[in-house]
py3Dmol code that shows the C-alpha trace and the ligand (Angstrom):
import py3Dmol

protein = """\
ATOM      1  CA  UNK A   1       0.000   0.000   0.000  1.00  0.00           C
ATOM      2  CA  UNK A   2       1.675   3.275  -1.020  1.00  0.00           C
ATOM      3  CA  UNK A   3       2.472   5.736   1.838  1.00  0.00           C
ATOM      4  CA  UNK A   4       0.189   9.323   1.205  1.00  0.00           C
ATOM      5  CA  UNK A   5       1.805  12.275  -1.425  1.00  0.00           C
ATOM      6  CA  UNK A   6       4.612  14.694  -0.645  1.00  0.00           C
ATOM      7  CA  UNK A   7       4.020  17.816  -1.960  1.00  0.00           C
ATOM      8  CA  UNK A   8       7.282  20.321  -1.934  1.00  0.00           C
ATOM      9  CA  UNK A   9       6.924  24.207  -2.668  1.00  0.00           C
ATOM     10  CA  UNK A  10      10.226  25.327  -2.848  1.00  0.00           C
ATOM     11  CA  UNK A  11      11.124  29.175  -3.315  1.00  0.00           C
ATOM     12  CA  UNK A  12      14.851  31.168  -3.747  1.00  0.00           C
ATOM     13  CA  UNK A  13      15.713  30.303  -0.257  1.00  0.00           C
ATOM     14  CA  UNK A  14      16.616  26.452  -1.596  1.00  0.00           C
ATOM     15  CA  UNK A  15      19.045  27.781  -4.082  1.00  0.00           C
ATOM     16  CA  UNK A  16      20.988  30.267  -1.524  1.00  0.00           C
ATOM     17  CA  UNK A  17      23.268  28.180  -0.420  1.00  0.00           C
ATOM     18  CA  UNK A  18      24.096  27.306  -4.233  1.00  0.00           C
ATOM     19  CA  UNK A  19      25.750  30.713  -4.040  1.00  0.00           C
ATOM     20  CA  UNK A  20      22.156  32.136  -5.781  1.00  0.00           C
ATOM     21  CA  UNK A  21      20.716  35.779  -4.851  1.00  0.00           C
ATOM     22  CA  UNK A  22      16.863  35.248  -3.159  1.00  0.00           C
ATOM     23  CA  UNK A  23      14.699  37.819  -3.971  1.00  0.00           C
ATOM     24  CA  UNK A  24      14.248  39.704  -1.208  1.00  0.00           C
ATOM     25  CA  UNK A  25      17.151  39.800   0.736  1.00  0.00           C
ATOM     26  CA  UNK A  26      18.984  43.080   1.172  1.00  0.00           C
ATOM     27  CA  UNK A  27      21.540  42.741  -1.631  1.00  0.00           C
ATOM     28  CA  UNK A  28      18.806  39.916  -3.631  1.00  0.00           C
ATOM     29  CA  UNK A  29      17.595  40.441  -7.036  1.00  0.00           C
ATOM     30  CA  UNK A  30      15.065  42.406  -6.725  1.00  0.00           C
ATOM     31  CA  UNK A  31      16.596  44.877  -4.941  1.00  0.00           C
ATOM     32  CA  UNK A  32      19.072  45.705  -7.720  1.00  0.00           C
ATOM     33  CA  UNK A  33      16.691  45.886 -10.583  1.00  0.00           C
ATOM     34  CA  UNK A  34      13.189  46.756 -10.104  1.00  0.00           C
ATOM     35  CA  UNK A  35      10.415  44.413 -10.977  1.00  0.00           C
ATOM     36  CA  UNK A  36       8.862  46.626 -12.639  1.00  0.00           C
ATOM     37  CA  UNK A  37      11.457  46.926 -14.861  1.00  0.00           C
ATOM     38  CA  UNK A  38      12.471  43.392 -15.378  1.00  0.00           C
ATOM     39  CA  UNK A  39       9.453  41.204 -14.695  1.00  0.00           C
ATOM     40  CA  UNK A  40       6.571  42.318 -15.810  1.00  0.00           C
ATOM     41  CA  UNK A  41       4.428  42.333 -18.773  1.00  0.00           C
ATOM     42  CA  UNK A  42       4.195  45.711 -19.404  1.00  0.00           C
ATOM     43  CA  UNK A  43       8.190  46.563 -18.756  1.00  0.00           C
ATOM     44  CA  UNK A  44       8.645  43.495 -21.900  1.00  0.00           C
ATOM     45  CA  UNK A  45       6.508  45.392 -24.111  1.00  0.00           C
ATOM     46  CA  UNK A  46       7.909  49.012 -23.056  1.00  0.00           C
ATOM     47  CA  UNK A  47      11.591  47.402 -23.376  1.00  0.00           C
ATOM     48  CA  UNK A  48      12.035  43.723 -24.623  1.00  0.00           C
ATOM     49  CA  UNK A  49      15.598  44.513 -25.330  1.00  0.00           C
ATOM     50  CA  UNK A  50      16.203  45.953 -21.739  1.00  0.00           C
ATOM     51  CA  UNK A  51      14.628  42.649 -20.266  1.00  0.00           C
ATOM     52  CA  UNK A  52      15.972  40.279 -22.596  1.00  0.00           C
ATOM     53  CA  UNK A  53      19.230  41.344 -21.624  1.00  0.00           C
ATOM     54  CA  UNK A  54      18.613  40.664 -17.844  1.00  0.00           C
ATOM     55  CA  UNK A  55      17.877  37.512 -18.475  1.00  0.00           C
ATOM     56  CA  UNK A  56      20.649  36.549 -20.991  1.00  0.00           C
ATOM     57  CA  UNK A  57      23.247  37.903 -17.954  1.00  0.00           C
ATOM     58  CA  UNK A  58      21.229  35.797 -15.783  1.00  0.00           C
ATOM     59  CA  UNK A  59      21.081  32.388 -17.415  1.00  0.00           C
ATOM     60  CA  UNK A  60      24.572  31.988 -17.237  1.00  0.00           C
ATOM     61  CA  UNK A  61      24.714  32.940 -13.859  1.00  0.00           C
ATOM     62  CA  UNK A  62      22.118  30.211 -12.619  1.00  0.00           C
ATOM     63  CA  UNK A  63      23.358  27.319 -15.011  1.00  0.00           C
ATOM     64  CA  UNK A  64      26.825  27.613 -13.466  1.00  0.00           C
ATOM     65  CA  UNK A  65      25.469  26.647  -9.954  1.00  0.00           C
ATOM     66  CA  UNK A  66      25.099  23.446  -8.304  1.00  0.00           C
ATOM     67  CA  UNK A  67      22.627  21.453  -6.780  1.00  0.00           C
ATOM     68  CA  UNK A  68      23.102  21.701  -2.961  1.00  0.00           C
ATOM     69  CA  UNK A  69      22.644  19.203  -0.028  1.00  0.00           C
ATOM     70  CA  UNK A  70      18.574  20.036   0.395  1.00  0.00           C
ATOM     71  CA  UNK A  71      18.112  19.155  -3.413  1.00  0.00           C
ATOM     72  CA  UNK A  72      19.940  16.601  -2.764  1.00  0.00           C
ATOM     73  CA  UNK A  73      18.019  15.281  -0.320  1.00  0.00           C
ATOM     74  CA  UNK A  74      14.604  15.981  -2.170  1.00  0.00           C
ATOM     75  CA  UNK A  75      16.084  13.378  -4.842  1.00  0.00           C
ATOM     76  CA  UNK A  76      16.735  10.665  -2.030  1.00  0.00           C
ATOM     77  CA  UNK A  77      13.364  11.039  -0.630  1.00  0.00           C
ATOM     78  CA  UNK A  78      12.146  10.877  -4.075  1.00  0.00           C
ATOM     79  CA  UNK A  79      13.755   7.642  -4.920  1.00  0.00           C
ATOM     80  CA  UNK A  80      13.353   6.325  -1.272  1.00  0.00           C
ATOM     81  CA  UNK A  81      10.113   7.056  -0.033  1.00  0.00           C
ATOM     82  CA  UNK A  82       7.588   4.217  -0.633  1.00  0.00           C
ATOM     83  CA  UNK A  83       5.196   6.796  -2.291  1.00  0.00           C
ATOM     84  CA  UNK A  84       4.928  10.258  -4.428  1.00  0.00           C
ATOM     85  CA  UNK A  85       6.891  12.666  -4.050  1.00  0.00           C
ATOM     86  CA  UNK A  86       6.470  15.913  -6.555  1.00  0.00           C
ATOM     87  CA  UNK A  87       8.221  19.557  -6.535  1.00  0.00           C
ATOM     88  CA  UNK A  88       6.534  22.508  -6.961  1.00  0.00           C
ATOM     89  CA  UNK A  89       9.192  25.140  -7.534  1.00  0.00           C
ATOM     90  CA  UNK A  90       8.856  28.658  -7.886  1.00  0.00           C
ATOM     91  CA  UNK A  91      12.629  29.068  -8.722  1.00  0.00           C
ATOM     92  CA  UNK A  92      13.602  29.243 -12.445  1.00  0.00           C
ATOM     93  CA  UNK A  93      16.910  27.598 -12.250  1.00  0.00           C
ATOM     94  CA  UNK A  94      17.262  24.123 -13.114  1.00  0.00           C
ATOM     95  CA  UNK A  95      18.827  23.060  -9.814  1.00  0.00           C
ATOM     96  CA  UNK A  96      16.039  20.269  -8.815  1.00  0.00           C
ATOM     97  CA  UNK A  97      16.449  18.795 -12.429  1.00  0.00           C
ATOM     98  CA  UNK A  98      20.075  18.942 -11.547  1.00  0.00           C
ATOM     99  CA  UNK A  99      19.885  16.966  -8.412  1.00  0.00           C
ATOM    100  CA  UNK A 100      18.445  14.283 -10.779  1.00  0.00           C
ATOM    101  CA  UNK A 101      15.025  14.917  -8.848  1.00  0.00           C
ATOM    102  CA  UNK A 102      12.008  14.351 -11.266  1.00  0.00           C
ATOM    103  CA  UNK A 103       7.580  15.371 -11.466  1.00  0.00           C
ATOM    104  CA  UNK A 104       9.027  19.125 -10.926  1.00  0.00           C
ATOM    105  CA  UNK A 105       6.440  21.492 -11.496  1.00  0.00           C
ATOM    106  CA  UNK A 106       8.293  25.080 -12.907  1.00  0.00           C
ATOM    107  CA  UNK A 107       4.984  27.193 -11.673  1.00  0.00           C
ATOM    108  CA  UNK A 108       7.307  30.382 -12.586  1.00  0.00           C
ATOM    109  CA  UNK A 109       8.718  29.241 -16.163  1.00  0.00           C
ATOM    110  CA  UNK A 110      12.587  28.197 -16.170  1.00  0.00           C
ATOM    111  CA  UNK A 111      15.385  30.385 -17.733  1.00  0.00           C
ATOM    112  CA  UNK A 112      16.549  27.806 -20.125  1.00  0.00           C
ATOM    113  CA  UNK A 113      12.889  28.438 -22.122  1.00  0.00           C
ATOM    114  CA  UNK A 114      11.374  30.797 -24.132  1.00  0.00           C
ATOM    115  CA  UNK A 115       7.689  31.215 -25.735  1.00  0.00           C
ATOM    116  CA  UNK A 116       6.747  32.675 -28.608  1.00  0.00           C
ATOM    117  CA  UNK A 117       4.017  34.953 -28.001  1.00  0.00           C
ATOM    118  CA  UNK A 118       2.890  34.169 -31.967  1.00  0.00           C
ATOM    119  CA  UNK A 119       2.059  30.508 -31.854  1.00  0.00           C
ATOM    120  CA  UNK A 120       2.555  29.608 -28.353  1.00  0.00           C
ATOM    121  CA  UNK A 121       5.565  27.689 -29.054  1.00  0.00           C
ATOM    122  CA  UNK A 122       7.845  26.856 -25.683  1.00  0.00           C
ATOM    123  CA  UNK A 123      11.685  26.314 -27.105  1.00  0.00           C
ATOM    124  CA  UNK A 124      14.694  25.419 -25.029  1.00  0.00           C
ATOM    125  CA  UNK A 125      17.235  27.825 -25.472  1.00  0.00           C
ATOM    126  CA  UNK A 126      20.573  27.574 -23.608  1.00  0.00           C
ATOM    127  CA  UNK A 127      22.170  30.371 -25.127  1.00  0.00           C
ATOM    128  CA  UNK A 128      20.898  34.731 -25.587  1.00  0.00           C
ATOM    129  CA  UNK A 129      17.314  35.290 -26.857  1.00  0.00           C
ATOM    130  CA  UNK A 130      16.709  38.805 -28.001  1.00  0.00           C
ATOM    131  CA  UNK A 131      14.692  41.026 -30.582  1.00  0.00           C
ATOM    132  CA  UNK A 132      15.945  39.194 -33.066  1.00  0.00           C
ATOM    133  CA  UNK A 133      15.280  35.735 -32.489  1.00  0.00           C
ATOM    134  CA  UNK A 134      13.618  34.202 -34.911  1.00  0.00           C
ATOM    135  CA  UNK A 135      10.584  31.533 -33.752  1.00  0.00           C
ATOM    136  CA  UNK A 136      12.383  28.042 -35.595  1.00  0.00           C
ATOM    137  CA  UNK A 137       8.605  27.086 -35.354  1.00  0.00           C
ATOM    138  CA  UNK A 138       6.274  29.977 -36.964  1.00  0.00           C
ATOM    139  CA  UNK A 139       9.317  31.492 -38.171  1.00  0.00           C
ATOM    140  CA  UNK A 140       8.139  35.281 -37.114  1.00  0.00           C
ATOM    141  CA  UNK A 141      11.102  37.012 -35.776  1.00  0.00           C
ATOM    142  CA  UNK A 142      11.141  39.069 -32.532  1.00  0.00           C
ATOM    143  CA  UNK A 143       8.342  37.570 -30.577  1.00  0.00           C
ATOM    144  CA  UNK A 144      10.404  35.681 -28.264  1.00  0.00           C
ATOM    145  CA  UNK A 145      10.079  36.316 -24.238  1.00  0.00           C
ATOM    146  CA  UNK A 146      11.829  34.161 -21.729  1.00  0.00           C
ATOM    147  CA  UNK A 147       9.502  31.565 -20.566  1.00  0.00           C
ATOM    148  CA  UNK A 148       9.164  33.273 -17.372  1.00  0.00           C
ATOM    149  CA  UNK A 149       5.910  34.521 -15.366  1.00  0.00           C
ATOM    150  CA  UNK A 150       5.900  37.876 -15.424  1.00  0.00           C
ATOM    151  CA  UNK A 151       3.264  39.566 -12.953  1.00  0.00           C
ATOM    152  CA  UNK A 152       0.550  39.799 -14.564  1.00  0.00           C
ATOM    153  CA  UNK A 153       0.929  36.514 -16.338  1.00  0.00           C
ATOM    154  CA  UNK A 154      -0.518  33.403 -15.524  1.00  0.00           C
ATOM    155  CA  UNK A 155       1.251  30.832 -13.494  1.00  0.00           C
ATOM    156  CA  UNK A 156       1.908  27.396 -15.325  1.00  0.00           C
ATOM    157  CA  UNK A 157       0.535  24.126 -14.652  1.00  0.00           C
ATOM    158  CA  UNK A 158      -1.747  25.182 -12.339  1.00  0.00           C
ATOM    159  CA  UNK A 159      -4.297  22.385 -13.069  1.00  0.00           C
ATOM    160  CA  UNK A 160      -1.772  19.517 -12.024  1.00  0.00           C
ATOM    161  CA  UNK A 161      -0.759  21.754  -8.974  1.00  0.00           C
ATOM    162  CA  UNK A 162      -4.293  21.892  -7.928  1.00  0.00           C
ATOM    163  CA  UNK A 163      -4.807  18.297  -7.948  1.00  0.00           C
ATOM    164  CA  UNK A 164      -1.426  18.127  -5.983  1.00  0.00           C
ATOM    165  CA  UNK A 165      -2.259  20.017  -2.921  1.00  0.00           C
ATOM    166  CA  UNK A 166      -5.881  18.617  -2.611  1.00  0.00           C
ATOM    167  CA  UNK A 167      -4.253  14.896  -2.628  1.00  0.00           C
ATOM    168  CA  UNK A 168      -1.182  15.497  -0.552  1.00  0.00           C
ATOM    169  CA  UNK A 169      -1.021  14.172   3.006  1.00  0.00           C
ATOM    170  CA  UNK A 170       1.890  16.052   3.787  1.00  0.00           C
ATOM    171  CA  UNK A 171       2.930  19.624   2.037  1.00  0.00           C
ATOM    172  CA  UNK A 172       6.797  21.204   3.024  1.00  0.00           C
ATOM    173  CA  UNK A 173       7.310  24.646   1.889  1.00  0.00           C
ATOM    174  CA  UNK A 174      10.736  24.984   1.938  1.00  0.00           C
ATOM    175  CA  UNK A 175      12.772  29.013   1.382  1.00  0.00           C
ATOM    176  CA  UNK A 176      10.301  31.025   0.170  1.00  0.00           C
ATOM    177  CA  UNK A 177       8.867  34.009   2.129  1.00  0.00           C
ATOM    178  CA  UNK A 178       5.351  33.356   1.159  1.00  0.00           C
ATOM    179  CA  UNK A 179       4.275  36.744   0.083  1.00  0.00           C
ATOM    180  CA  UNK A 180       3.765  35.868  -4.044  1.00  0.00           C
ATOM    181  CA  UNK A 181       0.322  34.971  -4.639  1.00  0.00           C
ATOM    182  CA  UNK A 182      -0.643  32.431  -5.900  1.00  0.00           C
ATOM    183  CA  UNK A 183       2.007  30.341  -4.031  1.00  0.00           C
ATOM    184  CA  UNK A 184       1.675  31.551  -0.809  1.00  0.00           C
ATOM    185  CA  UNK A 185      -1.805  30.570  -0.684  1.00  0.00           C
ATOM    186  CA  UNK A 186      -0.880  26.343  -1.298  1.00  0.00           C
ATOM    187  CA  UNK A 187      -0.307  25.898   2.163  1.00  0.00           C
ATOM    188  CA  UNK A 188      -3.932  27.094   2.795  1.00  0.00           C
ATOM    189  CA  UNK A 189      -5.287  24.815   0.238  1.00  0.00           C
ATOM    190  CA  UNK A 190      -2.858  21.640   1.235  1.00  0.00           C
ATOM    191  CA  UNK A 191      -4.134  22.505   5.261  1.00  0.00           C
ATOM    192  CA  UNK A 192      -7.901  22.644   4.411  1.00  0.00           C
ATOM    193  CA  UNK A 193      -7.699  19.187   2.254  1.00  0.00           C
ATOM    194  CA  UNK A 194      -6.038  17.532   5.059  1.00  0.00           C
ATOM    195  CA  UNK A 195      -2.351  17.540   4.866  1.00  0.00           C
ATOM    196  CA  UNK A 196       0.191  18.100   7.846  1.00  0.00           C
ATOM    197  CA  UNK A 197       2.076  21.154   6.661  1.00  0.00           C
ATOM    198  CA  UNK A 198       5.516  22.108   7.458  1.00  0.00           C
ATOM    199  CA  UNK A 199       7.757  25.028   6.744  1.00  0.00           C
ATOM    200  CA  UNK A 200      11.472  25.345   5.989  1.00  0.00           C
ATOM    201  CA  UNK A 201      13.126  28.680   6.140  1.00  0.00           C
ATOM    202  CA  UNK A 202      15.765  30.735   8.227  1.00  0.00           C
ATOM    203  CA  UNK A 203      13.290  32.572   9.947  1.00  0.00           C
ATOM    204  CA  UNK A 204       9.605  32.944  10.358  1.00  0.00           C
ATOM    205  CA  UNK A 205       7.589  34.394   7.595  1.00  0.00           C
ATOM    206  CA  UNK A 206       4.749  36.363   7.162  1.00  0.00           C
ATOM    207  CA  UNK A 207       2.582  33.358   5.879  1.00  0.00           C
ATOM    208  CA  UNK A 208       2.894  31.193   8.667  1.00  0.00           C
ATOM    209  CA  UNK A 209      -0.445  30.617   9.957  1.00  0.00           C
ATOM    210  CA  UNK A 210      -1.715  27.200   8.171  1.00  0.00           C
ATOM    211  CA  UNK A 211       1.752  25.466   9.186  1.00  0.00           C
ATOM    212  CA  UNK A 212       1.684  22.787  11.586  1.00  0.00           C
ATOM    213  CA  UNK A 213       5.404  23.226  12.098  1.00  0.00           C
ATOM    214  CA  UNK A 214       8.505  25.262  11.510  1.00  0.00           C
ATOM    215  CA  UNK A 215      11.885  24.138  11.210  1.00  0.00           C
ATOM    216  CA  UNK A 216      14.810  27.023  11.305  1.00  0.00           C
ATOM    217  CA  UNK A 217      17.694  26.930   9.837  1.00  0.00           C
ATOM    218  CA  UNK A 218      19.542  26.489   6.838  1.00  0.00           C
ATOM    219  CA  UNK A 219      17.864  24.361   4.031  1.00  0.00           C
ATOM    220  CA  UNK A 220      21.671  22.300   3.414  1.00  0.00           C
ATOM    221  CA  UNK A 221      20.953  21.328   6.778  1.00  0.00           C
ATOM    222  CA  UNK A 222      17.397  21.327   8.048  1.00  0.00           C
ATOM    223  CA  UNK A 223      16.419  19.544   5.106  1.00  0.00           C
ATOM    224  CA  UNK A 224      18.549  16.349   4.893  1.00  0.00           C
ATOM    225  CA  UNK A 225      17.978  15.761   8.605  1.00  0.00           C
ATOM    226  CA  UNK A 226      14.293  16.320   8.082  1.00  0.00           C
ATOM    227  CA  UNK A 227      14.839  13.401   4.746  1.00  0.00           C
ATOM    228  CA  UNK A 228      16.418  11.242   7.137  1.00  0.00           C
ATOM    229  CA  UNK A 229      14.080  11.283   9.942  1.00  0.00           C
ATOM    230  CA  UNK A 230      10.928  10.791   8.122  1.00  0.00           C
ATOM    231  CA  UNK A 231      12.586   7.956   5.579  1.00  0.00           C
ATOM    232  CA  UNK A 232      13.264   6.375   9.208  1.00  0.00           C
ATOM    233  CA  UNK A 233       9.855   6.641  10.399  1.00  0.00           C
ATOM    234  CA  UNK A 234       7.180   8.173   7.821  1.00  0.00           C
ATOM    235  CA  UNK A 235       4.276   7.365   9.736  1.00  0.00           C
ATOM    236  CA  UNK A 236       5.275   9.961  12.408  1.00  0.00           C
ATOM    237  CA  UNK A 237       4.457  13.064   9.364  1.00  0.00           C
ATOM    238  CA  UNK A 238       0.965  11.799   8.446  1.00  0.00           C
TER     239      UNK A 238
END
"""
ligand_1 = """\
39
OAD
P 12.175 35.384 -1.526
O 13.471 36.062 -1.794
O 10.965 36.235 -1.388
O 12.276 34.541 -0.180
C 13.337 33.650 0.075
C 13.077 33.008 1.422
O 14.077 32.038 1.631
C 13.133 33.986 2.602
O 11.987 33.782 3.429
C 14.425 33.605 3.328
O 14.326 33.769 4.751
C 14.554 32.133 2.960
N 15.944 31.635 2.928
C 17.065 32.266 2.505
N 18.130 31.476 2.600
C 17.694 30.289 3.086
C 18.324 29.046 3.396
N 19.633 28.836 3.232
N 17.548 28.047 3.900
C 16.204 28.220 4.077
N 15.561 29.368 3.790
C 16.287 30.388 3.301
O 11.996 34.267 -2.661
P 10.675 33.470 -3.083
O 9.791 33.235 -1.922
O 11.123 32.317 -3.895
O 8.794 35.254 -8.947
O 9.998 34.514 -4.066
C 8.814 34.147 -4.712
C 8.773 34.759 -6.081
O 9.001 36.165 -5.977
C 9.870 34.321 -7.015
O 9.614 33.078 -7.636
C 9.897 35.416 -8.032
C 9.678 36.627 -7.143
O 8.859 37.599 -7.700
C 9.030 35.273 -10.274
O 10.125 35.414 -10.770
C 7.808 35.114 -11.115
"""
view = py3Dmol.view(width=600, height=400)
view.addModel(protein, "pdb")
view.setStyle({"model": 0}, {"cartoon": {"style": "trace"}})
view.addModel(ligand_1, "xyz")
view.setStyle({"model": 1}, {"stick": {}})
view.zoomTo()
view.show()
C-alpha cells in the first residue's frame, strides 16, 4: 500500500546556499533591478531589449550553480520514499532537475525556455534570446520572451498543482517568504484538504499561519535531517 503524497513548494531560499541571490534579501535580485522593470508584462513590451538582456546575464549565472545538499536530499526522498513525491518550484533555475530529482512542477517558467508569443511555441534555449530571435517554429522574428511569469501573467501548470495540494497528506514549503500569490496561498489549500504542513526557512515568515510546524535553519541542513528522519519513520508526518 503506497504511503500518502509529498508535496514540496520550494522558493529562492533552496538555491541560496548554491551561491544564488533570493529575492528579497537586502543585496537579492530584486533589490538591484526593479520588478517593474524586469518582470513584468508591461516593462517586456515598453523594453524587450532591456529585459531580454537581464535575463541573458542571468542564465549563465544560474546554469553555473550546483545542486546543494537540500536538493539533494529531495532526490533521495524521491527515490526512497515508498510513495509520491512531486516539486513545486517557484525558482527558475534548473537546480532540482540537476539533483536528478524528477515530477518538478516550474509554476514560474525556467530560464533555459522561451515562448513565442505568436504561436505559443515553448523552445529550449541555452544560449541569448533577443529582438531578433527568430521563432524556428512559426518562423516570425522578434516575438520571443523568456519563458518566465511575469506579474501579470498566468502561473503554469496550475491544473496539475491543484490536484497536488488537494491529494497530498503532507505539504513542506521549503525558502520562500510566502508573500507571491498564488504560491503563498498552497499551504492554505494543502491545510484545508487535510495535509500536515511544514515550513522550511531561516526565519519565520509572514505566511505562517496554516503550518503545523517550523523548522529554522539552513535548508543544506534542516532539510537532509528532516529526509532522514521521516525515511526512518514516515508514519510519524501523516
Ligand atoms: P524570496 O526572496 O521572497 O524569499 C526567500 C526566502 O528564503 C526567505 O523567506 C528567506 O528567509 C529564505 N531563505 C534564505 N536562505 C535560506 C536558506 N539557506 N535556507 C532556508 N531558507 C532560506 O523568494 P521566493 O519566496 O522564492 O517570482 O519569491 C517568490 C517569487 O518572488 C519568485 O519566484 C519570483 C519573485 O517575484 C518570479 O520570478 C515570477
Amino acid at each position: 500500500m503506497p504511503k500518502p503524497a509529498i508535496v514540496i513548494l520550494t522558493g529562492a531560499g533552496i538555491s541560496a546556499e548554491s551561491g544564488l541571490s533570493t529575492f528579497r534579501s537586502s543585496n537579492g535580485l530584486w533589490n538591484n533591478h526593479p520588478v517593474e522593470d524586469v518582470a513584468t508584462i508591461e516593462a517586456f513590451e515598453r523594453n524587450p531589449e532591456y529585459v531580454h538582456d537581464f535575463y541573458n546575464e542571468l542564465k549563465p549565472e544560474l546554469n553555473r550553480a550546483k545542486p546543494n545538499a537540500a536538493h539533494l536530499a529531495i532526490t533521495r526522498l524521491q527515490n526512497e520514499y515508498p510513495g509520491e513525491v512531486h516539486i513545486i518550484t517557484q525558482n527558475v533555475d534548473t537546480l532540482h532537475e540537476k539533483a536528478g530529482s524528477q515530477n518538478i512542477c516550474h509554476i514560474h517558467g525556467q530560464i533555459n525556455q522561451a515562448v513565442c508569443l505568436n504561436c505559443g511555441q515553448v523552445l529550449e534555449t541555452f544560449g541569448d534570446v533577443n529582438t531578433e530571435t527568430v521563432c524556428p517554429h512559426c518562423q516570425i522574428q522578434g516575438m520571443m520572451k523568456p519563458n518566465i511569469v511575469f506579474f501579470g501573467e498566468n502561473l503554469l501548470c496550475m491544473d496539475k498543482v491543484d490536484e497536488l495540494l488537494k491529494n497530498c497528506g503532507l505539504f513542506l514549503s521549503i525558502g520562500t517568504s510566502g508573500v507571491v500569490f498564488p504560491a503563498a496561498d498552497f499551504v492554505r489549500i494543502a491545510k484545508i484538504c487535510g495535509a500536515k504542513t511544514y515550513e522550511f526557512n531561516l526565519e519565520e515568515t509572514s505566511n505562517n499561519w496554516y503550518f503545523d510546524k517550523h523548522i529554522y535553519g539552513k535548508a543544506g541542513t534542516t532539510v537532509p535531517a528532516f529526509v532522514d528522519e521521516l525515511l526512518k519513520e514516515p508514519s510519524d508526518n501523516f
